[in-house]
Z-matrix of the N, CA and C atoms (Angstrom, degrees):
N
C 1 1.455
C 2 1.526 1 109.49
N 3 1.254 2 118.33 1 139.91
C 4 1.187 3 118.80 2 -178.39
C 5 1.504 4 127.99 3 -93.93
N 6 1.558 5 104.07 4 -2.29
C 7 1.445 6 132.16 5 175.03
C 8 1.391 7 100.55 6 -51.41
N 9 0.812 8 130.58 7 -41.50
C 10 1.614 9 132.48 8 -175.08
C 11 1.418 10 109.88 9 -92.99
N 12 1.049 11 146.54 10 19.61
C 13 1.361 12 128.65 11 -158.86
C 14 1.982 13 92.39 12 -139.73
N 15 1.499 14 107.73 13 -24.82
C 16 1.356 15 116.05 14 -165.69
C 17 1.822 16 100.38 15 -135.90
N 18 1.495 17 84.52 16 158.75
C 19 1.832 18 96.90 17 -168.38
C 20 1.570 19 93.02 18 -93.83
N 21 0.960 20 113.10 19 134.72
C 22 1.529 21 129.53 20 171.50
C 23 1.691 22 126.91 21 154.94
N 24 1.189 23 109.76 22 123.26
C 25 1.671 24 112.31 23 -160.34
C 26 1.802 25 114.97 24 -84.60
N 27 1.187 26 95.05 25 129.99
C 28 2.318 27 96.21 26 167.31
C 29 1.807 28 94.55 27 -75.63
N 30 1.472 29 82.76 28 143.36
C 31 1.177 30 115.86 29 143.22
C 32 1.848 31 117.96 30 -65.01
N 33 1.049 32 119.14 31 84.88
C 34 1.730 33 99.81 32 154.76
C 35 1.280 34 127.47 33 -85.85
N 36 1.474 35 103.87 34 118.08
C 37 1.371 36 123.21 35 173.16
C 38 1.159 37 127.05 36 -113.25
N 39 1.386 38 117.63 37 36.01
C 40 1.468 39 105.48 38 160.63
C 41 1.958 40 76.47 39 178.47
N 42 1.578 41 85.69 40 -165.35
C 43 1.786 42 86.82 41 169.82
C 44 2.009 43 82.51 42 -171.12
N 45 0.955 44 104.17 43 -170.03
C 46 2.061 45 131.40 44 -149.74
C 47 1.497 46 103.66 45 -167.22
N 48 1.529 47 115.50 46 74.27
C 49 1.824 48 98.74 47 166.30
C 50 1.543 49 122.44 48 -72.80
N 51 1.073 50 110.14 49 -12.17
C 52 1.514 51 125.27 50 162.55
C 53 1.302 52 100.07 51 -39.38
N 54 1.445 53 111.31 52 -82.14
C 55 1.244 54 141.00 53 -137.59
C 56 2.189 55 102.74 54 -89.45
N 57 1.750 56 97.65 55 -15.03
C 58 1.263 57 80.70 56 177.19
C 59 1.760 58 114.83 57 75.93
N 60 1.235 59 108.76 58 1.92
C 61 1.581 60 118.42 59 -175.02
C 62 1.365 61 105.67 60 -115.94
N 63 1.485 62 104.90 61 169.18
C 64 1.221 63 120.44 62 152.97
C 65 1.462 64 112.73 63 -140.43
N 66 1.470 65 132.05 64 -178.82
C 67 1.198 66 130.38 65 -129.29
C 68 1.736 67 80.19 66 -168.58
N 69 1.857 68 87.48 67 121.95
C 70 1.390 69 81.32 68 -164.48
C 71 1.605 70 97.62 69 -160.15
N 72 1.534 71 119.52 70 164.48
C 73 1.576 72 120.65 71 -167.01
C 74 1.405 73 96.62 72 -112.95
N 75 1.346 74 108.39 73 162.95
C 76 1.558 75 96.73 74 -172.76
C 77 1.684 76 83.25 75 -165.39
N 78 1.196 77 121.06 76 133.25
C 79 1.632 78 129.54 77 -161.30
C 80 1.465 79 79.88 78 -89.90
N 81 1.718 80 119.34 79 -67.08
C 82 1.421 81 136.77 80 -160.49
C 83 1.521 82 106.98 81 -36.39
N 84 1.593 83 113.17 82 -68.16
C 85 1.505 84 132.91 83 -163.73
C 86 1.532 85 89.75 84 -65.39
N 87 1.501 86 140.49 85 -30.42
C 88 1.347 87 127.47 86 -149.18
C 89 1.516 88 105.24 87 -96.95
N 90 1.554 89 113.90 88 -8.52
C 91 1.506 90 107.29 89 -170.21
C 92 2.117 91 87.75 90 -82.24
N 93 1.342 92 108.41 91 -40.09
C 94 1.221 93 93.44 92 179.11
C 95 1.609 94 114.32 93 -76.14
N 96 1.138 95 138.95 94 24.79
C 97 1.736 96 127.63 95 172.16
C 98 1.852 97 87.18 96 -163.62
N 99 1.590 98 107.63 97 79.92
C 100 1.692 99 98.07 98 176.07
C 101 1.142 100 109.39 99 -75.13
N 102 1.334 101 123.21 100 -3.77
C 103 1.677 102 100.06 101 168.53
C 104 1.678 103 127.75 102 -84.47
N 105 1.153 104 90.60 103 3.00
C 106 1.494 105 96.70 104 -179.64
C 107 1.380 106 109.44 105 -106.18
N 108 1.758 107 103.93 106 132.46
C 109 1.407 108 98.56 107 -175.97
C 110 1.539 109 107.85 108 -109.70
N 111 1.352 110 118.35 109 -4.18
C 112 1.206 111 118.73 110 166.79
C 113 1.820 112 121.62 111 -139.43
N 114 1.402 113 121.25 112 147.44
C 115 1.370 114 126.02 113 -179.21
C 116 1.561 115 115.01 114 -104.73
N 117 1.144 116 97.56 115 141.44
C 118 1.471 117 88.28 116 164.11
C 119 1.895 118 124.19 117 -116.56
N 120 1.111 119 124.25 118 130.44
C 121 1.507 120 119.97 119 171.36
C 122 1.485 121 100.85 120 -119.22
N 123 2.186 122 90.58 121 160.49
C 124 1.516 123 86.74 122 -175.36
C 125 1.590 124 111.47 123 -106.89
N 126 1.097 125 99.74 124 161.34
C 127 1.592 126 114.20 125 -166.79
C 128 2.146 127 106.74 126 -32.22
N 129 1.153 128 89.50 127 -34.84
C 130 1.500 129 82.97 128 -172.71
C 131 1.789 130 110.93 129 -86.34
N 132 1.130 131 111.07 130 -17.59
C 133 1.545 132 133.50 131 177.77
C 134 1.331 133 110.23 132 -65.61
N 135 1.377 134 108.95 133 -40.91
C 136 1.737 135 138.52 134 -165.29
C 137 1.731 136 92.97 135 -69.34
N 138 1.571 137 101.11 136 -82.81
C 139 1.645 138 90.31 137 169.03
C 140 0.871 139 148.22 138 -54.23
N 141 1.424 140 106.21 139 -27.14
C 142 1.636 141 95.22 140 172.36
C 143 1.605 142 122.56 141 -57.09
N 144 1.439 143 107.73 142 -52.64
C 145 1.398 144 111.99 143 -172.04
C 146 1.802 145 95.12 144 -68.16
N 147 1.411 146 120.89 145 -30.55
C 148 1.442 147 99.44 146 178.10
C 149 1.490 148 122.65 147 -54.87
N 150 1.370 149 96.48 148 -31.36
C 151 1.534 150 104.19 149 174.59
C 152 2.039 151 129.34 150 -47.33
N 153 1.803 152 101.34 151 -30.92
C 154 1.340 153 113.01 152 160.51
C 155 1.454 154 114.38 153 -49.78
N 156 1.171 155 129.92 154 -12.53
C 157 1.432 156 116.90 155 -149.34
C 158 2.210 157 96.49 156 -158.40
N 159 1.147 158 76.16 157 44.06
C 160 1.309 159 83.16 158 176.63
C 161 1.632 160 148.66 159 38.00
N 162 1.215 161 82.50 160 15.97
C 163 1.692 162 123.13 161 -171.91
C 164 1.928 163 107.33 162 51.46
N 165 1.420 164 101.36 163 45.26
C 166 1.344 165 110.54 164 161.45
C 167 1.813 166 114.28 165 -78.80
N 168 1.648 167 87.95 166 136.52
C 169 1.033 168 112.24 167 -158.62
C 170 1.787 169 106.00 168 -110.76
N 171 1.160 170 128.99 169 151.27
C 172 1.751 171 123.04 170 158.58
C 173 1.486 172 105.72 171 -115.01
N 174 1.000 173 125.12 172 149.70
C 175 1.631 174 125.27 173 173.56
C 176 1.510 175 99.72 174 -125.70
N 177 1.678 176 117.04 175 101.02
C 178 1.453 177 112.87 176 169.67
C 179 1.806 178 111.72 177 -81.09
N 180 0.996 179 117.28 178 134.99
C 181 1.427 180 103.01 179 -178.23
C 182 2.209 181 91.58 180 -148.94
N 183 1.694 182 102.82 181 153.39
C 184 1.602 183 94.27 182 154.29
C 185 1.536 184 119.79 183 -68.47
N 186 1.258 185 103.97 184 167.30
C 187 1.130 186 121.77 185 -168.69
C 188 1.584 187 111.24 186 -53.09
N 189 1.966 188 93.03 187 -54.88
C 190 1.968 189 99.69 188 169.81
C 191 1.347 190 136.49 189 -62.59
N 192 1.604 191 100.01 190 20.87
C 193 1.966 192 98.54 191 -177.41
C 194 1.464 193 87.99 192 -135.93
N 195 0.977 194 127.10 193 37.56
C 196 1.524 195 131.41 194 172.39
C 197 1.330 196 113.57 195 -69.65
N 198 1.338 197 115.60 196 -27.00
C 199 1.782 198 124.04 197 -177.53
C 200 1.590 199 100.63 198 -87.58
N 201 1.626 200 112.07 199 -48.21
C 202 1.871 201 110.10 200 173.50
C 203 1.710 202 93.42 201 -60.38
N 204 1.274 203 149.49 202 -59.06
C 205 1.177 204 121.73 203 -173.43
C 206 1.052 205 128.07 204 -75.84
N 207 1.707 206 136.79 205 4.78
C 208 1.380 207 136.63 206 170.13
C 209 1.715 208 94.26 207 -81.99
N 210 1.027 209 131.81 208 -52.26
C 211 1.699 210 148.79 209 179.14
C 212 1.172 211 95.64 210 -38.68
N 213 1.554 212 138.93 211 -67.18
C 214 1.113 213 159.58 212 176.51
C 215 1.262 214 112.01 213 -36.98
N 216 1.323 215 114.34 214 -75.83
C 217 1.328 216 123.06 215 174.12
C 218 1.762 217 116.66 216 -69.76
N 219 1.087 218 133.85 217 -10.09
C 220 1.260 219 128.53 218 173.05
C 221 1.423 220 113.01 219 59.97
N 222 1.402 221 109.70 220 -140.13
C 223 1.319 222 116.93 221 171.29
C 224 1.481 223 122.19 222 -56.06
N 225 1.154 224 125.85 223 -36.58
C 226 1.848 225 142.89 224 162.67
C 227 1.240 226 77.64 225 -44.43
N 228 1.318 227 163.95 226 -91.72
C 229 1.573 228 145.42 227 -120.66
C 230 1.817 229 109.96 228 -55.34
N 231 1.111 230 105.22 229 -44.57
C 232 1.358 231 126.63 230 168.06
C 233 1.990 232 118.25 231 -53.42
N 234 1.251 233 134.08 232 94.57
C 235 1.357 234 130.09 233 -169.52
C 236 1.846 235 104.85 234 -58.73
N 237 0.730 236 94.08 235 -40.29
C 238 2.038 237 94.91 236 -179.76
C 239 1.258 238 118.39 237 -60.89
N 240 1.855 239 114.77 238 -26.13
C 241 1.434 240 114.13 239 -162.32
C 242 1.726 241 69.52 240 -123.81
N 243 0.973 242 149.88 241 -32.31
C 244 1.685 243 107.07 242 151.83
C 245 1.076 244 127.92 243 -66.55
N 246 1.317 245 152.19 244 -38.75
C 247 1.350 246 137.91 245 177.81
C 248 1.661 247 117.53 246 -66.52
N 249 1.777 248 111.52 247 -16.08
C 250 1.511 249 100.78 248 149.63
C 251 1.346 250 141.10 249 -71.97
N 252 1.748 251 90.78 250 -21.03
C 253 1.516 252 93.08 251 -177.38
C 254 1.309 253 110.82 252 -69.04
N 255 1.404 254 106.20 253 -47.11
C 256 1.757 255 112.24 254 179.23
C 257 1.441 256 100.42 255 -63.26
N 258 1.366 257 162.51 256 -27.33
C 259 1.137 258 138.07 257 147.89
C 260 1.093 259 119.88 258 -26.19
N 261 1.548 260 111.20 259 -73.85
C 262 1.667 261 122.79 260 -175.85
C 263 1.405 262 112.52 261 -22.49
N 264 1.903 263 107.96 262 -60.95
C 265 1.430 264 100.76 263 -161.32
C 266 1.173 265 117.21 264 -112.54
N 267 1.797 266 115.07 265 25.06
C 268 1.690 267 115.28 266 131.62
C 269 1.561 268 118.82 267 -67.17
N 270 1.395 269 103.60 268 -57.08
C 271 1.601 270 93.50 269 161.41
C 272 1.033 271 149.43 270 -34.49
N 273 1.322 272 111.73 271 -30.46
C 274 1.518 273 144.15 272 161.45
C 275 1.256 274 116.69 273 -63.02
N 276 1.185 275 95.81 274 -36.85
C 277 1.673 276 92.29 275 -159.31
C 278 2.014 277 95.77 276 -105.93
N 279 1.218 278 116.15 277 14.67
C 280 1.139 279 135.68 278 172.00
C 281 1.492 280 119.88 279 -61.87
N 282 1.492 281 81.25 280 -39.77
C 283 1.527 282 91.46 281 -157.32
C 284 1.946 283 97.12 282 -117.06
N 285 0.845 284 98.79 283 -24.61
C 286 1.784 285 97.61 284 172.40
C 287 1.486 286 130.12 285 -109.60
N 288 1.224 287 124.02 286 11.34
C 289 0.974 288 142.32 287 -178.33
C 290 1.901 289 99.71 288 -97.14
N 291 1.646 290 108.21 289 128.98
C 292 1.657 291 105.35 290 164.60
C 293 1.162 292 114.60 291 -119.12
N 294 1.329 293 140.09 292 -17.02
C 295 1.440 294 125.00 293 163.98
C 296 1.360 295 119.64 294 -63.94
N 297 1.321 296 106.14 295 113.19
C 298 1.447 297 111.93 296 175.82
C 299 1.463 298 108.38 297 -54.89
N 300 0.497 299 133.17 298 15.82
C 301 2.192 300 121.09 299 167.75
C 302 1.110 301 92.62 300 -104.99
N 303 1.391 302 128.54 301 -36.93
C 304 1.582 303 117.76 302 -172.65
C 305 1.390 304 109.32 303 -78.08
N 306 1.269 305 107.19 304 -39.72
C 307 1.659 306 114.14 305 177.44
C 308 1.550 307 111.02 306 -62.20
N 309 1.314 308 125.96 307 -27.39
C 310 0.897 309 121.74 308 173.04
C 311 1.742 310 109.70 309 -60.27
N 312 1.698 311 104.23 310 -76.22
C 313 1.814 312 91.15 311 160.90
C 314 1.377 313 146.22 312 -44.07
N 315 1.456 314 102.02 313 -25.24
C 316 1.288 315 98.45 314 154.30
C 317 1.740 316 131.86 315 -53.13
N 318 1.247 317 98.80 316 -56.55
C 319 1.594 318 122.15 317 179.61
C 320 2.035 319 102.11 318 -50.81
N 321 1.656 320 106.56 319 -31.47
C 322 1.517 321 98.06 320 -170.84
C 323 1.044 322 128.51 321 -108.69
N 324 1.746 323 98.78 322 3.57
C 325 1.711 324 108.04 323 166.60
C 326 1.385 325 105.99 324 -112.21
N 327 1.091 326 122.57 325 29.39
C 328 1.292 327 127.58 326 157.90
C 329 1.579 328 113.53 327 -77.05
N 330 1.663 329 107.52 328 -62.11
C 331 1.226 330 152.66 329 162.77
C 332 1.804 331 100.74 330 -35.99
N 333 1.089 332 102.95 331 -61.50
C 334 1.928 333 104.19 332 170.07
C 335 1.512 334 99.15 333 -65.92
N 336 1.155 335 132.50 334 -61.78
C 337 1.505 336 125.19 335 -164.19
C 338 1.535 337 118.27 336 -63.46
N 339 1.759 338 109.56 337 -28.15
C 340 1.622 339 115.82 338 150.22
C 341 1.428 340 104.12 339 -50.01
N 342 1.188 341 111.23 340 -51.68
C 343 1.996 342 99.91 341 -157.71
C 344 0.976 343 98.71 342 -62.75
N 345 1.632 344 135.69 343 -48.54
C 346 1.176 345 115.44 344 -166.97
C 347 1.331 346 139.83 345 -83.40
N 348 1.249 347 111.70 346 16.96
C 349 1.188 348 146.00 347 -146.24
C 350 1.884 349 89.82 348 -136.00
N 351 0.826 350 120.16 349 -15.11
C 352 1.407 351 135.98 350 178.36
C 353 2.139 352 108.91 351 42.69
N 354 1.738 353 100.96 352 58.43
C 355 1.284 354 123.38 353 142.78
C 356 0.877 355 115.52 354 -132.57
N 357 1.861 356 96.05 355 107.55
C 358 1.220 357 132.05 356 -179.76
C 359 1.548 358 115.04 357 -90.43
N 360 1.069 359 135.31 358 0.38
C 361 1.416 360 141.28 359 137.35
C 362 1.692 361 121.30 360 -57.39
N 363 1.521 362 96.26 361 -66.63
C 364 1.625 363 94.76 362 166.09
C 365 1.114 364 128.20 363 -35.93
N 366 1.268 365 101.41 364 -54.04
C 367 1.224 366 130.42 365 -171.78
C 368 1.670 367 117.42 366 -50.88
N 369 1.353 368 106.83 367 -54.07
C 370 1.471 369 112.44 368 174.72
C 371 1.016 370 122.35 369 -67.49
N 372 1.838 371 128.51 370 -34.26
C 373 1.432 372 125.29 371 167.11
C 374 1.221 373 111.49 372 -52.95
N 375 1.180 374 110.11 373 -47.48
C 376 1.741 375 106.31 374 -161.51
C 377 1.964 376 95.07 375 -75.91
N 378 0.828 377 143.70 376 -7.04
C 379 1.327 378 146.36 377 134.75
C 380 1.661 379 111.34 378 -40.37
N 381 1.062 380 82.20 379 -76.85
C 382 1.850 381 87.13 380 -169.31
C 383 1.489 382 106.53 381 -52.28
N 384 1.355 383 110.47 382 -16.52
C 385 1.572 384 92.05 383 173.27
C 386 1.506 385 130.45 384 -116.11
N 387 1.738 386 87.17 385 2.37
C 388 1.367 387 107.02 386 158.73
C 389 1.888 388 114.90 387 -61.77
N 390 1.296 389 91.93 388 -35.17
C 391 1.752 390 114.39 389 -159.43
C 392 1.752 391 95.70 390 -71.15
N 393 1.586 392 91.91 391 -32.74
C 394 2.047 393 94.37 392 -161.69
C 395 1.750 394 98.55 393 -77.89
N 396 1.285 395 106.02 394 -25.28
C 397 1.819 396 111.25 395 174.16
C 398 1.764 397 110.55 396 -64.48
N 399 1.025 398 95.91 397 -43.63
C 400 1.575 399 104.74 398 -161.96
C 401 1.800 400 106.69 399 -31.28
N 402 1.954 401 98.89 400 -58.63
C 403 1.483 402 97.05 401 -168.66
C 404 1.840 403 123.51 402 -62.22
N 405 1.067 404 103.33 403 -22.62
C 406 1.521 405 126.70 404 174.21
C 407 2.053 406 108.29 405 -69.76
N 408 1.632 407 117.68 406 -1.55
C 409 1.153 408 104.13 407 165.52
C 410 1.979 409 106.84 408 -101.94
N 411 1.591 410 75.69 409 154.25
C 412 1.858 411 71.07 410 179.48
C 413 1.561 412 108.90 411 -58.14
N 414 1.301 413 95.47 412 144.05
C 415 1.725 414 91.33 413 158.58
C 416 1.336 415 152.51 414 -35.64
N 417 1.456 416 91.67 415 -47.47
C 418 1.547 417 97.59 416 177.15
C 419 1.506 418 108.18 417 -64.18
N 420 1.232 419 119.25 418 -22.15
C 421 1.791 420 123.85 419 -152.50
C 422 1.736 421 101.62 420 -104.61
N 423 1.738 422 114.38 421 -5.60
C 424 1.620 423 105.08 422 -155.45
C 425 1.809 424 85.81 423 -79.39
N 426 1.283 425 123.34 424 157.25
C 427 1.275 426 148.91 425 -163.68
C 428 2.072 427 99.82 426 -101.58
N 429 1.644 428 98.13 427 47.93
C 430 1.400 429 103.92 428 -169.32
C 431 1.892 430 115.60 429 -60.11
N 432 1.340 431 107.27 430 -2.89
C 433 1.613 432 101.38 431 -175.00
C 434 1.935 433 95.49 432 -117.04
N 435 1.199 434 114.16 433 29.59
C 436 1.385 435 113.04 434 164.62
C 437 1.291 436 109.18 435 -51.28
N 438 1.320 437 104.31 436 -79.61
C 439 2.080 438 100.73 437 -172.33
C 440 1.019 439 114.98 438 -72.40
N 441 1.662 440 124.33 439 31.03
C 442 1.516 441 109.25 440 147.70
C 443 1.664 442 100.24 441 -77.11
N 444 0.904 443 125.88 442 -14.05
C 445 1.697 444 113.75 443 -158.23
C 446 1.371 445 99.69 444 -126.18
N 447 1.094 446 139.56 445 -21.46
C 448 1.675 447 161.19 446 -139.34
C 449 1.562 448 103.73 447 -109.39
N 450 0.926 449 146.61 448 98.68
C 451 1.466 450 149.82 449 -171.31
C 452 1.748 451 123.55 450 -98.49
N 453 1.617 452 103.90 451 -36.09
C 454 0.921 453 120.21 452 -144.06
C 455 2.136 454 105.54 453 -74.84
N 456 1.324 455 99.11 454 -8.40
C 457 1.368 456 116.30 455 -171.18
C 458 1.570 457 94.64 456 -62.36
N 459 1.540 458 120.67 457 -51.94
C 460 0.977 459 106.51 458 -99.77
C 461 1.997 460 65.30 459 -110.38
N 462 1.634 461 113.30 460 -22.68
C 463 1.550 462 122.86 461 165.10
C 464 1.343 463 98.57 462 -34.69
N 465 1.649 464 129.79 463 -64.82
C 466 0.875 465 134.97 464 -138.86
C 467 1.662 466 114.70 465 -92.40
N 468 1.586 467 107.06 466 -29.22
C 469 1.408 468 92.62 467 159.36
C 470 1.612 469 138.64 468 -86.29
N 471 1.445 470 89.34 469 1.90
C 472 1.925 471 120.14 470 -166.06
C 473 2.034 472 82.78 471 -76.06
N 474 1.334 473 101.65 472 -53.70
C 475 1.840 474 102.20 473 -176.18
C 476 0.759 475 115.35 474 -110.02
N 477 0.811 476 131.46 475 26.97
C 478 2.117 477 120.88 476 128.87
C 479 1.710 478 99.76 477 -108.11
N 480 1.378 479 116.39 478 54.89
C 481 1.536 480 118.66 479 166.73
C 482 1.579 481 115.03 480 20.66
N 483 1.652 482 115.72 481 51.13
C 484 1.050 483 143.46 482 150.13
C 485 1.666 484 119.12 483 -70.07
N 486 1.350 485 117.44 484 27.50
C 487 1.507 486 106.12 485 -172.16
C 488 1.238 487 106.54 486 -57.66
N 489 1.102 488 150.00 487 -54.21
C 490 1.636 489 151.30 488 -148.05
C 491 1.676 490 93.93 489 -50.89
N 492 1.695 491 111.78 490 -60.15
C 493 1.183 492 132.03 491 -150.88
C 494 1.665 493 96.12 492 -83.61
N 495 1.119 494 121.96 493 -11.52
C 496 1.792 495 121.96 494 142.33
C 497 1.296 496 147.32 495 -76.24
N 498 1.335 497 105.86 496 -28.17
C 499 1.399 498 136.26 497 128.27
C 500 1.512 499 109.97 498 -0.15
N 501 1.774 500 78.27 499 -99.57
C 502 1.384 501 123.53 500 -162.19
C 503 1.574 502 99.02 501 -51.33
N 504 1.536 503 135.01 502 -50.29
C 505 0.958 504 155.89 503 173.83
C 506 1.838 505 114.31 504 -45.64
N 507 1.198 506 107.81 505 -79.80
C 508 1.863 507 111.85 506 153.85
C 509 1.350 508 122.11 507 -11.91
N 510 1.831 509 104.63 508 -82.95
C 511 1.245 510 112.64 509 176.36
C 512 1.739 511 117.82 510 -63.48
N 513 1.501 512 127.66 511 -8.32
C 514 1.463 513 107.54 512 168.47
C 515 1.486 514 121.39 513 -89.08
N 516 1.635 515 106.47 514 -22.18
C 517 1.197 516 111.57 515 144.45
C 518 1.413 517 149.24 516 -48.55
């Protein structure tokens, strides 16, 4: 699947607990199959690759259901008590996670959930050891167009006066 390998978000529009699916638009997947106007992945397929991307989410909604989507979202409505939560369960998933590709994302949305959270110390270790996983994934599977879209590395070595290692970072990009 190429969902994981490239930055770009599905539409979910519908979902199947039957079926363990969801039902979903995808601009990327559709230029290669134009007759299809919708995909389906299954629930466990869904996370994983959500897991590349830190399980960021968009919530389009009208303007008049703004109170059903604060309700909805709970504490997630709030950006501070989401970017802890997504701390929590990189951290989490730090330590219980064994596929190294995942550990690798694990290790780099930690590192994003420091930045945004603006510890930029934290932040950079859990980089650097995101960075020390990387070579240990197979090739075919390493997530080589991350820092085209991925910023947060580069926050974090910029403040903790890491220039070299921004540098260094830029140009391997």
């Amino acid at each position: 699947l190429f969902r994981s390998w490239m930055g770009h978000y599905e539409l979910v529009v519908g979902y199947d607990d039957d079926k363990q699916q969801f039902l979903t638009q995808d601009s990327y997947l559709q230029i290669s199959k134009p007759d299809s106007k919708y995909f389906t992945i299954s629930y466990t397929d869904f996370y994983q690759n959500w897991r590349a991307f830190n399980f960021v989410f968009l919530v389009v909604y009208p303007q008049n259901k703004q109170n059903d989507v604060m309700n909805l979202l709970g504490p997630l409505w709030d950006e501070s008590t989401a970017f802890q939560v997504a701390r929590d369960r990189a951290l989490s998933e730090t330590t219980t996670l064994t596929d190294t590709r995942d550990l690798f994302f694990a290790w780099f949305n930690l590192g994003s959930s420091d930045v945004k959270q603006q510890n930029y110390s934290d932040a950079a270790l859990a980089y650097d050891k995101a960075f020390s996983i990387l070579p240990n994934i197979d090739t075919g599977f390493r997530p080589w167009r991350m820092m085209w879209y991925q910023t947060g590395p580069y926050y974090a070595y910029y403040y903790t006066a890491r220039y070299a290692d921004v540098i260094k970072l830029a140009s391997t990009t």
